[in-house]
N, C-alpha and C positions, 0 to 999 in steps of 0.2 A: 288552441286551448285558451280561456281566458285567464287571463294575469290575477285576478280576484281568485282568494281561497276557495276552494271546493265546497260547495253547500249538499247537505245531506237532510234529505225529507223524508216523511212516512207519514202517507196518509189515515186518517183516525177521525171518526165520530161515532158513537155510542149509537150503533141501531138497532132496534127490534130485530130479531134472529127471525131468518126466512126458511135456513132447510135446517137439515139433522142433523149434519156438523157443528153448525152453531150453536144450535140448543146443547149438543152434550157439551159443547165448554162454555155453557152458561155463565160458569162460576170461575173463567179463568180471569185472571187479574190484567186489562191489557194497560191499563195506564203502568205497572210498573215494569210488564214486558217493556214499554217504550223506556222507562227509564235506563231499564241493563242495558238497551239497543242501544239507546243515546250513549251510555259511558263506555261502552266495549269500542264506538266510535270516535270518539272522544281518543281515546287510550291509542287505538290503529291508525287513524287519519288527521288526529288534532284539531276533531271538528265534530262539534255534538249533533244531535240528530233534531230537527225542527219538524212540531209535527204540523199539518199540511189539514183543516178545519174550517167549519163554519165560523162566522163572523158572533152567531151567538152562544155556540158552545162555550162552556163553562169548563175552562181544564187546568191543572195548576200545573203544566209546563209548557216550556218556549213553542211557541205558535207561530203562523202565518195563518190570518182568517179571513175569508173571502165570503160574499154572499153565493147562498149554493138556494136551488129550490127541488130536486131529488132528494126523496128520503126512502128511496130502493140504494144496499150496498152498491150492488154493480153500475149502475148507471153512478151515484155521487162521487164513486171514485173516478172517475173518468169524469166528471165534472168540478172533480175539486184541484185536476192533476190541470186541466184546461183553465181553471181563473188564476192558477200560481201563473201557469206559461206565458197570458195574456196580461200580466200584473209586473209593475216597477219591481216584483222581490225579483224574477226571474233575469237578474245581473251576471249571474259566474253558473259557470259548469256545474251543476245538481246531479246526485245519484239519488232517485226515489227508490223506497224500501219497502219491504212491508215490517210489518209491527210485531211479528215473532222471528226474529233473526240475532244473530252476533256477530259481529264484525271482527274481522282477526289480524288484516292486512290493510295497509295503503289502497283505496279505490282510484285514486288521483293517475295510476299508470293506464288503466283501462279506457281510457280517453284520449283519441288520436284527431290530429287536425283535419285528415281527411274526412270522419265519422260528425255523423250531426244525432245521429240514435243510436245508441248500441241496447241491444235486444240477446234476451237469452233464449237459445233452440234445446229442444230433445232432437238429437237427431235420429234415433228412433222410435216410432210412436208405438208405443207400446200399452195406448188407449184408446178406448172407440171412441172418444171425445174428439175429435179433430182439434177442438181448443189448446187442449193440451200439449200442444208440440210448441207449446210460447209458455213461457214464465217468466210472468211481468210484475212479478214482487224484485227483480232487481232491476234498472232502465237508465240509463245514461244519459242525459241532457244536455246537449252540445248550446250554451249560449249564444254561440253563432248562427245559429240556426232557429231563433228566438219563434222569428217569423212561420219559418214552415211549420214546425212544431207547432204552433198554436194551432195551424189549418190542417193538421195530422189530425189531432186529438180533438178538433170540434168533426172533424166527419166522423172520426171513431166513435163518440158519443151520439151523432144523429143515428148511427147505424144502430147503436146497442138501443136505443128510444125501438127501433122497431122490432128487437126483438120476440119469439114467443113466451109465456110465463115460465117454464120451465130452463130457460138461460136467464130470464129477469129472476130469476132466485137464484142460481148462481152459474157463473162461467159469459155471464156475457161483458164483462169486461174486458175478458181475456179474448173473447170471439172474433169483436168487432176490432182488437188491434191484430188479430191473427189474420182476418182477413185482406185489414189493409198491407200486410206481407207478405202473402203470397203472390207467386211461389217460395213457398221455404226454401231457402239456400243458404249453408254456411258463407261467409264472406262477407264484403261490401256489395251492396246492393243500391240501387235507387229504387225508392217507392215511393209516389203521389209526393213527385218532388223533392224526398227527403233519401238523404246518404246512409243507408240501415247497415250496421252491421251487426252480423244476425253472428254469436257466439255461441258454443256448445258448451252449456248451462256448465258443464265443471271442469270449464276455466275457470268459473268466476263461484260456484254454488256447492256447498258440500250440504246434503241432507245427513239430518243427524240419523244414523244408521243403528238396528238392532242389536248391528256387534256393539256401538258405542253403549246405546242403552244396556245391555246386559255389564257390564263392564263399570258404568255410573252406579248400579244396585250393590256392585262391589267395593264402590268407594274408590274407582279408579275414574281419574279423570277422561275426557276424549279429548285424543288430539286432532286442531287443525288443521287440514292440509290445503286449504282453501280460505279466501279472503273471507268470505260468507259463508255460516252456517244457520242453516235450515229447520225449524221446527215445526213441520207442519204437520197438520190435521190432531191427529190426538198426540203428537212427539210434544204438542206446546208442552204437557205437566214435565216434563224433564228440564226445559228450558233455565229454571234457576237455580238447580242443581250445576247445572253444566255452565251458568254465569260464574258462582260462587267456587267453584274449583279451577275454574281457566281465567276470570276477568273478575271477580271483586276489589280484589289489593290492590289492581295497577292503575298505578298514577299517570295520567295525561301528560304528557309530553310538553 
């Protein structure tokens, strides 16, 4: 593990909406989702959230900006996680995030000397997607491993370049690192050089659940049971509710 504070990223640039999900949360707010993320961070790990951008986006929070030339989500992300890995920021152990989450716990224990990626698994697939068996809104980036990693993540991205239009609108982010991991296996693993270990998502992942949402309409907060919680697909409109009653007040350590 490196000696250097733990760095926390979340990738982010303002794109034209490709599928449906997107469009219907047209109107969600993500610069201030990054901000709760940032401070619920802040508050759990003593380390705010840096967002991870092009060199000309225009954003009033803490950045790391790299030139990127994709302007498809799936492919930029994976081009924008590839010029941090490849760039002097990339010093100390990084957890990258995605941009509708909270943070609850300490990330800094999930990081072991043996592990150079730590990856979160379903181990049930319980969709026809094969993508799906990887969720790579949370990732663990071993600085020892500076090297491999960069030669991970530019084949992952030459892979996603070839895929067809309907994962280039969405899921081929997630494809083209699912692929470089099979075979799925909980544990330590080696893939194309790199020391994976491949976690069952809730160790590390609480999605905010129906019981929790029904529960928030009652003015009851949700509790954490998990470092990371989840707002995804349309759970984002709960997300500042559930800032404001679990993480507004608390003060940074």
């Amino acid at each position: 593990m490196s000696l250097r504070p733990l760095r926390l990223v979340a990738p982010f640039l303002p794109l034209p909406p490709e599928n449906e999900h997107h469009r219907d949360l047209i109107g969600f707010d993500w610069l201030e989702a990054i901000r709760m993320l940032s401070h619920s961070a802040d508050v759990a790990c003593g380390v705010p959230v840096q967002v991870l951008t092009d060199t000309d986006a225009e954003m009033p929070l803490p950045c790391l900006r790299y030139p990127t030339t994709h302007r498809r989500l799936m492919l930029w992300v994976l081009e924008v996680c590839l010029r941090y890995l490849e760039s002097r920021d990339f010093d100390r152990d990084t957890v990258v995030l995605d941009c509708d989450q909270l943070i609850y716990q300490d990330l800094s224990p999930f990081f072991s000397p043996r592990v150079d990626l730590g990856m979160l698994i379903r181990r049930r697939q319980a969709h026809q997607d094969t993508w799906k068996k990887v969720l790579n809104g949370v990732q663990f980036w071993s600085v020892r491993a500076k090297t491999q990693l960069a030669l991970f993540y530019r084949e992952a991205l030459a892979r996603a370049e070839q895929m067809d239009e309907p994962l280039l609108t969405w899921g081929a982010d997630t494809q083209a690192i699912r692929a470089l991991l099979e075979p799925i296996a909980i544990g330590l693993v080696e893939r194309h050089g790199v020391r994976v270990e491949m976690m069952d998502y809730t160790r590390v992942l609480q999605p905010l659940s129906q019981d929790q949402i029904d529960a928030l309409q009652r003015g009851i907060a949700p509790q954490p049971f998990r470092a990371v919680m989840d707002f995804r697909y349309r759970r984002k409109v709960w997300m500042r509710a559930t800032y404001e009653m679990t993480v507004s007040k608390a003060v940074p350590a």
